[in-house]
N, CA, C and O atoms as a DFTB+ gen file, in Angstrom:
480 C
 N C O
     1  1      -0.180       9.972      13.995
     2  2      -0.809       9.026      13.089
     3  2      -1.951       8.273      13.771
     4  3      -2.737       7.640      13.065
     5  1      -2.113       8.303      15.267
     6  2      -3.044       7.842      15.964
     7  2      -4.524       8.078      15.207
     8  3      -4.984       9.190      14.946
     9  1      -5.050       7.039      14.966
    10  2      -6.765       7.618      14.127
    11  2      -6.787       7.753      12.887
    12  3      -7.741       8.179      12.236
    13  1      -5.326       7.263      12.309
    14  2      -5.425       6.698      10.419
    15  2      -5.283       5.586      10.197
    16  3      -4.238       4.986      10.451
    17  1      -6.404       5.012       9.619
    18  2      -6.296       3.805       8.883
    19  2      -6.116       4.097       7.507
    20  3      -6.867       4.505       6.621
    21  1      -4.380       3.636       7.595
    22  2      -4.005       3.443       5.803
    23  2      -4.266       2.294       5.286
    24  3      -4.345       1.238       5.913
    25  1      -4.456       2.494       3.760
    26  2      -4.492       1.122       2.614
    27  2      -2.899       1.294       2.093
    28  3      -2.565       2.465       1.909
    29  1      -2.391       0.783       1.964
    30  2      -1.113       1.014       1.072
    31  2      -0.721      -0.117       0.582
    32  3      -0.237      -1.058       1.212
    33  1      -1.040      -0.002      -1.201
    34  2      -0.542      -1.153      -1.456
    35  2       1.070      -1.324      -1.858
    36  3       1.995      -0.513      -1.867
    37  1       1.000      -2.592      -2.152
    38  2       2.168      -3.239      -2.551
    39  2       3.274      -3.058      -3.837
    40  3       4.348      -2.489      -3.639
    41  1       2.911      -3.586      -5.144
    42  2       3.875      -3.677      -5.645
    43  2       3.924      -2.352      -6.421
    44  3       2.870      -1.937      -6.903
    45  1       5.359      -1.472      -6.623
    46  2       5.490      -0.353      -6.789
    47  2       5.450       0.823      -5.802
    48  3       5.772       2.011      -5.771
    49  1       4.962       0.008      -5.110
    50  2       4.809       1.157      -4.069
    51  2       5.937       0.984      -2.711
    52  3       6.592       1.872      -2.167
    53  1       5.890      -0.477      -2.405
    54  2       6.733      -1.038      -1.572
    55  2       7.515      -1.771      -1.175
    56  3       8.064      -1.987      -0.095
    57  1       7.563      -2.506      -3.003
    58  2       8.483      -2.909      -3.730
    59  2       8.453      -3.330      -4.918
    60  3       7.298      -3.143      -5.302
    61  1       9.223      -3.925      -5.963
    62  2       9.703      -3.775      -7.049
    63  2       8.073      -4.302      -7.669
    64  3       7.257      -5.139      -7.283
    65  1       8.110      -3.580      -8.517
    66  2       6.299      -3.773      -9.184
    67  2       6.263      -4.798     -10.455
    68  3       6.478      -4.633     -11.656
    69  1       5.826      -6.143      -9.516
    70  2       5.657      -7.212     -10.051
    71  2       4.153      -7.575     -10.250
    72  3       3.309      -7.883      -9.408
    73  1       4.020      -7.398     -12.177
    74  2       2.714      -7.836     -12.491
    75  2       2.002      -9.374     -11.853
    76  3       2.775     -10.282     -11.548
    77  1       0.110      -9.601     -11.652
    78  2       0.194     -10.853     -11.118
    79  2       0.286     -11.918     -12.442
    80  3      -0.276     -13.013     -12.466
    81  1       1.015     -11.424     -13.400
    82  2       1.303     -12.631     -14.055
    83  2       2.897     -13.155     -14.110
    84  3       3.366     -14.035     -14.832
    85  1       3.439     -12.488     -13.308
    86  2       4.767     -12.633     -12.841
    87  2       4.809     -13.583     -11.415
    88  3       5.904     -13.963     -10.999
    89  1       3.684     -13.903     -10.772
    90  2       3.695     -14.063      -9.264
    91  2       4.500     -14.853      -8.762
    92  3       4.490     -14.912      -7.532
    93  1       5.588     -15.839      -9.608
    94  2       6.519     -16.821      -9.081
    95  2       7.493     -15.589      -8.383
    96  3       8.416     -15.780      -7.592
    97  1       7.092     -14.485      -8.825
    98  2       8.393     -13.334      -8.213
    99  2       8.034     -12.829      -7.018
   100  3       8.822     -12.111      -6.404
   101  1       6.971     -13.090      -6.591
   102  2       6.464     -12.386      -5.402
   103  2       7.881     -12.335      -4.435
   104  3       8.632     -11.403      -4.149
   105  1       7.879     -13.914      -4.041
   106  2       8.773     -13.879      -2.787
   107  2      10.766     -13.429      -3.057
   108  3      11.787     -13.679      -2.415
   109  1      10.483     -12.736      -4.249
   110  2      12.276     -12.366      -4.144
   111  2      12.145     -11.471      -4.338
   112  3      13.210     -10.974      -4.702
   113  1      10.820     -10.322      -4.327
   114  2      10.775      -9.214      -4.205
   115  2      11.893      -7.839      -3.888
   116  3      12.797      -8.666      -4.003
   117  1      12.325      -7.081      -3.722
   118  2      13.143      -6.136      -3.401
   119  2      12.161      -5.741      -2.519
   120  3      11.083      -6.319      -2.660
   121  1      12.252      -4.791      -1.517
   122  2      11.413      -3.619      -0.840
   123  2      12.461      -2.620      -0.762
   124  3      13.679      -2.684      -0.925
   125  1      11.448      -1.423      -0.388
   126  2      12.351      -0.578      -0.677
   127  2      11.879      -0.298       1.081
   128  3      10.824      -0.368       1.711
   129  1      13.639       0.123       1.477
   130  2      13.688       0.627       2.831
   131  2      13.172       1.514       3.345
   132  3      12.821       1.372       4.516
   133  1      12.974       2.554       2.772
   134  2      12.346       4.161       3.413
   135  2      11.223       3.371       3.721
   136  3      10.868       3.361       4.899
   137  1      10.322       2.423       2.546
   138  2       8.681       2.333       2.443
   139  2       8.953       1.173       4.225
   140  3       8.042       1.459       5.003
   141  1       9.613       0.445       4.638
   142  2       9.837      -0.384       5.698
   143  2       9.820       0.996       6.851
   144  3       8.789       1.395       7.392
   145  1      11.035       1.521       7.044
   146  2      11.496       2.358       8.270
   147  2       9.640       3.207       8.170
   148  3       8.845       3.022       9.092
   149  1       9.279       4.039       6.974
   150  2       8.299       5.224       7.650
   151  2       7.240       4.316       7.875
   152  3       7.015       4.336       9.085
   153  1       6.220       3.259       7.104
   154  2       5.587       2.425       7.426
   155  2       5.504       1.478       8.920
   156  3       4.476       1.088       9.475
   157  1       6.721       1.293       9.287
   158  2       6.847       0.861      10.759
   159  2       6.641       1.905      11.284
   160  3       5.814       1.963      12.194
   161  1       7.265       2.921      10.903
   162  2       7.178       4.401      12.193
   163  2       5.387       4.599      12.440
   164  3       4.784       4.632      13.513
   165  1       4.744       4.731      10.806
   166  2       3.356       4.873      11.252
   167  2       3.021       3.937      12.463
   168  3       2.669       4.480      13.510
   169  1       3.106       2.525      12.397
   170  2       2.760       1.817      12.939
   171  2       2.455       1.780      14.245
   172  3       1.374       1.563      14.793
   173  1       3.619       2.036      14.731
   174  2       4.319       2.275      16.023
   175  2       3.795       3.505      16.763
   176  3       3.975       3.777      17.950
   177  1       3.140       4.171      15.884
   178  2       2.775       5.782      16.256
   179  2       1.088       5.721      16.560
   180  3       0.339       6.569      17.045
   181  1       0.878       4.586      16.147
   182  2      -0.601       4.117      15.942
   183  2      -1.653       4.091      14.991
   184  3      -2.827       3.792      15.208
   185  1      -1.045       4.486      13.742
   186  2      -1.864       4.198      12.850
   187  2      -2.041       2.722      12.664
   188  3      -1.229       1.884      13.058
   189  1      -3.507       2.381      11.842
   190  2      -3.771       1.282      11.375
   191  2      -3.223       0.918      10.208
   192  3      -3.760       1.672       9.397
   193  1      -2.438       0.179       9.594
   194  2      -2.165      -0.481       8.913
   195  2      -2.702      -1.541       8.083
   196  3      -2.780      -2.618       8.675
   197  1      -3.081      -1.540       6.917
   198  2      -3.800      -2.676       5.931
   199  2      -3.087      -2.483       4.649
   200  3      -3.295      -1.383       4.136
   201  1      -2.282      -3.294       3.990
   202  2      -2.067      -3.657       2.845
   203  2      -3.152      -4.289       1.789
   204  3      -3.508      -5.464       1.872
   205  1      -3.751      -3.182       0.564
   206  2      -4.424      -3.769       0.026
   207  2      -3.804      -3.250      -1.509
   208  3      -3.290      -2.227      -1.961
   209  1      -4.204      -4.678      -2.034
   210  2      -3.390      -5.236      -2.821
   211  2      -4.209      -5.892      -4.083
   212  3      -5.186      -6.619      -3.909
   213  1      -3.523      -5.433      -5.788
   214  2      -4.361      -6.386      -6.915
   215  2      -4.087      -7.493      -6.686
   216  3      -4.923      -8.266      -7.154
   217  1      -2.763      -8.274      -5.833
   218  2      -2.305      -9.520      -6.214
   219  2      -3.364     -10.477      -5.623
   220  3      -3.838     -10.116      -4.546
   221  1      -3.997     -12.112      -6.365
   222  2      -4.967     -12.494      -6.205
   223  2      -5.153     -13.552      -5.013
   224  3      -4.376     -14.474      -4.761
   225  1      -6.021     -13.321      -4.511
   226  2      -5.951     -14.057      -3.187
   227  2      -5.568     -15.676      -3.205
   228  3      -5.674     -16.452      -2.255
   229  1      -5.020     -16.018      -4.753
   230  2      -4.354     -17.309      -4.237
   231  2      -2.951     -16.744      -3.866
   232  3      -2.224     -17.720      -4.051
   233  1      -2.320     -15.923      -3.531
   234  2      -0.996     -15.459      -3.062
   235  2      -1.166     -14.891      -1.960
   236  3      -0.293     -14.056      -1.722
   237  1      -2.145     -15.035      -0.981
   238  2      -2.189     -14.444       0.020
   239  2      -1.401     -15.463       1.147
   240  3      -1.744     -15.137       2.283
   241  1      -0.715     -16.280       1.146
   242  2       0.404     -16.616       2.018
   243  2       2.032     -16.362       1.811
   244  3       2.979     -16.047       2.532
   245  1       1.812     -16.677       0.420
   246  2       3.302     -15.959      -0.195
   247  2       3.422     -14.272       0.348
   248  3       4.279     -13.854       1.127
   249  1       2.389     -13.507      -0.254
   250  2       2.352     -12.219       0.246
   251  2       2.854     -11.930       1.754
   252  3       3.888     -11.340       2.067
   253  1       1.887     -12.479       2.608
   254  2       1.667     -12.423       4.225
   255  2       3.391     -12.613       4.846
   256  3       4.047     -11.955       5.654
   257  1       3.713     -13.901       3.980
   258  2       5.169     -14.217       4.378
   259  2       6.193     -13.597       4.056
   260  3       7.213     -13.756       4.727
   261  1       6.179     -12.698       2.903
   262  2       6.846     -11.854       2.138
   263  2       7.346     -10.799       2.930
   264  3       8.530     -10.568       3.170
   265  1       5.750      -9.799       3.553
   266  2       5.638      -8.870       4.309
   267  2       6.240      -9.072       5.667
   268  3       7.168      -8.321       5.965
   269  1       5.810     -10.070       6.626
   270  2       6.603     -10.472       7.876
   271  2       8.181     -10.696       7.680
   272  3       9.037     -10.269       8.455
   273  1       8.351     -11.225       6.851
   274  2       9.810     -11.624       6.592
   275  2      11.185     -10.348       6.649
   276  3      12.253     -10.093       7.204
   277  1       9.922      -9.698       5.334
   278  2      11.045      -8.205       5.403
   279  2      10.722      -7.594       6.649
   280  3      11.663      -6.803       6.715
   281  1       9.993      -7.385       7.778
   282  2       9.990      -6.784       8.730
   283  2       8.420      -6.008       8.917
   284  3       8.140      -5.552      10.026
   285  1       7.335      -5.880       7.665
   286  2       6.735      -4.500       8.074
   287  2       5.877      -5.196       8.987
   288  3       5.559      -6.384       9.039
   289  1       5.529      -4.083       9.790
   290  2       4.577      -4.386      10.338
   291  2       3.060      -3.398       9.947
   292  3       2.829      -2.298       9.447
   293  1       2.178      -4.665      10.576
   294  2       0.608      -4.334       9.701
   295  2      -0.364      -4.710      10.436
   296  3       0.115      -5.330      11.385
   297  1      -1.921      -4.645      10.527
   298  2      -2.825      -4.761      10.952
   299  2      -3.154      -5.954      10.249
   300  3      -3.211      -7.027      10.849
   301  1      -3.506      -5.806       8.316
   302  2      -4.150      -6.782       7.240
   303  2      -3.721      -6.541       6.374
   304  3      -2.950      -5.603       6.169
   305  1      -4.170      -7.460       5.504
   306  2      -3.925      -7.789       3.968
   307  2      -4.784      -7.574       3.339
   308  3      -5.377      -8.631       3.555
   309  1      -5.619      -6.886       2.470
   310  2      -6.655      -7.524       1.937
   311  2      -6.430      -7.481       0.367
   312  3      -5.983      -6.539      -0.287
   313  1      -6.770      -8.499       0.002
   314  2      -6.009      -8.957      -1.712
   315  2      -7.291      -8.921      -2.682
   316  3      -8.407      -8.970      -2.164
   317  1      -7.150      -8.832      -4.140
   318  2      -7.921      -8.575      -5.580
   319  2      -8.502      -7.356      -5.717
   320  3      -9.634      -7.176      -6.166
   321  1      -7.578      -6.314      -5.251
   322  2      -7.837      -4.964      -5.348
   323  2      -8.271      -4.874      -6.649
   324  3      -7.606      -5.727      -7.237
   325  1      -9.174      -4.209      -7.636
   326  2      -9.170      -4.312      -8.739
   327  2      -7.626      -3.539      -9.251
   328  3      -6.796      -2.977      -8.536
   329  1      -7.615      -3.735     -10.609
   330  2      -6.454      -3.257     -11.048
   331  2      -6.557      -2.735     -12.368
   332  3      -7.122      -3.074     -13.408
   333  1      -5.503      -1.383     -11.820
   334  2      -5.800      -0.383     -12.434
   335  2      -4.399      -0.339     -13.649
   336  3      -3.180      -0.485     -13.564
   337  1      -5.333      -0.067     -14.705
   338  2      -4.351      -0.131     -16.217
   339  2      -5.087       0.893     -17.338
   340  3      -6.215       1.292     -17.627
   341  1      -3.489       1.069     -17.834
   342  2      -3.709       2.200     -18.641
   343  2      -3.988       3.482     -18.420
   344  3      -4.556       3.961     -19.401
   345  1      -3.822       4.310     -17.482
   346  2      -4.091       5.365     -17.045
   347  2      -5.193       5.253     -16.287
   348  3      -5.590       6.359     -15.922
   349  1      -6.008       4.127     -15.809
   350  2      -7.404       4.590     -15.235
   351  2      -6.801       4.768     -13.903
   352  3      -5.661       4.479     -13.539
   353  1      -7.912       5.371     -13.149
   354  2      -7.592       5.564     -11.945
   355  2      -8.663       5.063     -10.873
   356  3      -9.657       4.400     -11.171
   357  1      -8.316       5.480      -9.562
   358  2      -8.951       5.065      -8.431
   359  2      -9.464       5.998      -7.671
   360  3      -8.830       6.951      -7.217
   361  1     -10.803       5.735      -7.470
   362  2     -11.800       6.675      -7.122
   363  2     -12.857       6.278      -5.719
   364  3     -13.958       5.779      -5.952
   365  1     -12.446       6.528      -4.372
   366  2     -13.060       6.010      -3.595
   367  2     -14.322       6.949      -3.165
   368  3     -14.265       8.102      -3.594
   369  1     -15.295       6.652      -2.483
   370  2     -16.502       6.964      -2.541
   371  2     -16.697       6.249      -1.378
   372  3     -16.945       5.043      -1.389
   373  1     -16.541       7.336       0.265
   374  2     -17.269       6.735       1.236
   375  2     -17.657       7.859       1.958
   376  3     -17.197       8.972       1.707
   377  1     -18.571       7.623       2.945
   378  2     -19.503       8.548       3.955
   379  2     -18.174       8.947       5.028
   380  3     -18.547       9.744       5.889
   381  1     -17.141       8.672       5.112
   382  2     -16.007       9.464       5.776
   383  2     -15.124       9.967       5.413
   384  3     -14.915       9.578       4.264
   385  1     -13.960      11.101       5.918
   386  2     -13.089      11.929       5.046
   387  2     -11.918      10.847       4.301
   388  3     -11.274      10.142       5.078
   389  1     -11.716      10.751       3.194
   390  2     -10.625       9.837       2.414
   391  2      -9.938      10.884       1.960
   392  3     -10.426      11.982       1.696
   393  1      -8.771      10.562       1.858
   394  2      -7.212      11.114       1.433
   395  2      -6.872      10.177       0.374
   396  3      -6.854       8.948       0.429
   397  1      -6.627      10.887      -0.516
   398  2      -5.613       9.520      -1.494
   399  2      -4.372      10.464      -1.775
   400  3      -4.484      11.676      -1.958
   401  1      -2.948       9.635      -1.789
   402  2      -1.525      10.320      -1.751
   403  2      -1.125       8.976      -3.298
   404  3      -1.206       7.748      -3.327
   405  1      -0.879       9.582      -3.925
   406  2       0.011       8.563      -5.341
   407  2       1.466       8.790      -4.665
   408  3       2.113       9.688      -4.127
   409  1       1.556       7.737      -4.941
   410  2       3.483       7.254      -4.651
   411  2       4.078       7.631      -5.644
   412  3       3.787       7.116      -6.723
   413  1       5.101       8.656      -5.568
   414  2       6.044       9.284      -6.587
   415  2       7.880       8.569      -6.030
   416  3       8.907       9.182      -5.740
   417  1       7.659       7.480      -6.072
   418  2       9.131       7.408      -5.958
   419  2       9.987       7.914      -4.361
   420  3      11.184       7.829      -4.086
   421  1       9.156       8.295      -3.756
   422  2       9.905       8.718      -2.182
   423  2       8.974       8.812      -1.300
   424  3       7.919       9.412      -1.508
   425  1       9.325       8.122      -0.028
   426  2       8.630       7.523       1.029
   427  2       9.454       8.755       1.742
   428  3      10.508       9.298       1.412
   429  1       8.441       9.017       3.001
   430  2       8.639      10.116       4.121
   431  2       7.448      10.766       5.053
   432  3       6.370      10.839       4.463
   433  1       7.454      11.113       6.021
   434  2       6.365      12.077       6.762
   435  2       5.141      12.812       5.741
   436  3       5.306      13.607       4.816
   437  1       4.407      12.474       6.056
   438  2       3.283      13.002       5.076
   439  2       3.299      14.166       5.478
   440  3       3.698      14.396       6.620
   441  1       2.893      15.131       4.689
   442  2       2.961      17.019       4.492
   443  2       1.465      17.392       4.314
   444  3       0.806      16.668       3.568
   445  1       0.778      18.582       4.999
   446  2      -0.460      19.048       4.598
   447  2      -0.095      19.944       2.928
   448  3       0.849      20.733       2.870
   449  1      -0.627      19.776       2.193
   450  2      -0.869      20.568       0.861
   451  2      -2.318      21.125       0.447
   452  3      -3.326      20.514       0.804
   453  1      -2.366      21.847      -0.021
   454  2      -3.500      21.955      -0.777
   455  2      -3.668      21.629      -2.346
   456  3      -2.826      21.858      -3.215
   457  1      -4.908      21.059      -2.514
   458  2      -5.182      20.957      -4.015
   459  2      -6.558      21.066      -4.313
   460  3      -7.562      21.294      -3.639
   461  1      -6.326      20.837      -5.530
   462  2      -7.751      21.015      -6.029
   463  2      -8.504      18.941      -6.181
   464  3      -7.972      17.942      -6.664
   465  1      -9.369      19.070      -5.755
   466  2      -9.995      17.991      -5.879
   467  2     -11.769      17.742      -6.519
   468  3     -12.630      18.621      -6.555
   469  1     -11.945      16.139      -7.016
   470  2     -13.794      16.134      -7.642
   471  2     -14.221      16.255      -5.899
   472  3     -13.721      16.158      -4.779
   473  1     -15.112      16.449      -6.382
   474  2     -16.092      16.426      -5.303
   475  2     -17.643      16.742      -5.222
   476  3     -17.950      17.862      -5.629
   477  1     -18.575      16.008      -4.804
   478  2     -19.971      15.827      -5.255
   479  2     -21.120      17.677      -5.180
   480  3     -22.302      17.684      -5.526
């Protein structure tokens, strides 16, 4: 994992997916363990770590404390991801190689696959 900087956000992904109009729920969150144990393992292995996140940067201490508390460990936070509803999706666009992986419900060792992808 040495030489990846992941984004991985938060709710749904790494725990119980709390809209930000719910945010009194932030801090009783659930996490889910696999997303703790493989997320530390990256860590530890040397990937970079950044949590980025729709929730709005007035929750960026609740968040921060949330995350330390349950254990993960991370590089950053960075918060007001736009947010994505209704089927739209997320489409990054930079001058270096990007990977995007959707969270299906199970955390584990990332796998090479092939697919079909846009591309310019």
């Amino acid at each position: 994992m040495k030489g990846k900087i992941l984004l991985i956000d938060i709710d749904g992904t790494v725990c119980d997916d709390i809209r930000n109009e719910d945010s009194h729920l932030y801090s009783s969150a659930e996490h889910f363990p696999d997303a703790l144990k493989t997320i530390n393992e990256w860590f530890e292995q040397g990937a970079h770590i950044t949590f980025f996140t729709a929730r709005e940067a007035k929750d960026y201490d609740i968040t921060n404390d949330w995350l330390k508390s349950k254990g993960f460990k991370y590089h950053g936070l960075i918060m007001d991801k736009p947010r994505s509803n209704n089927g739209t999706e997320y489409v990054w666009i930079d001058n270096h190689k990007v990977r995007g992986i959707t969270y299906t419900d199970k955390w584990g060792d990332l796998r090479k696959v092939t697919k079909e992808i846009l591309t310019f």
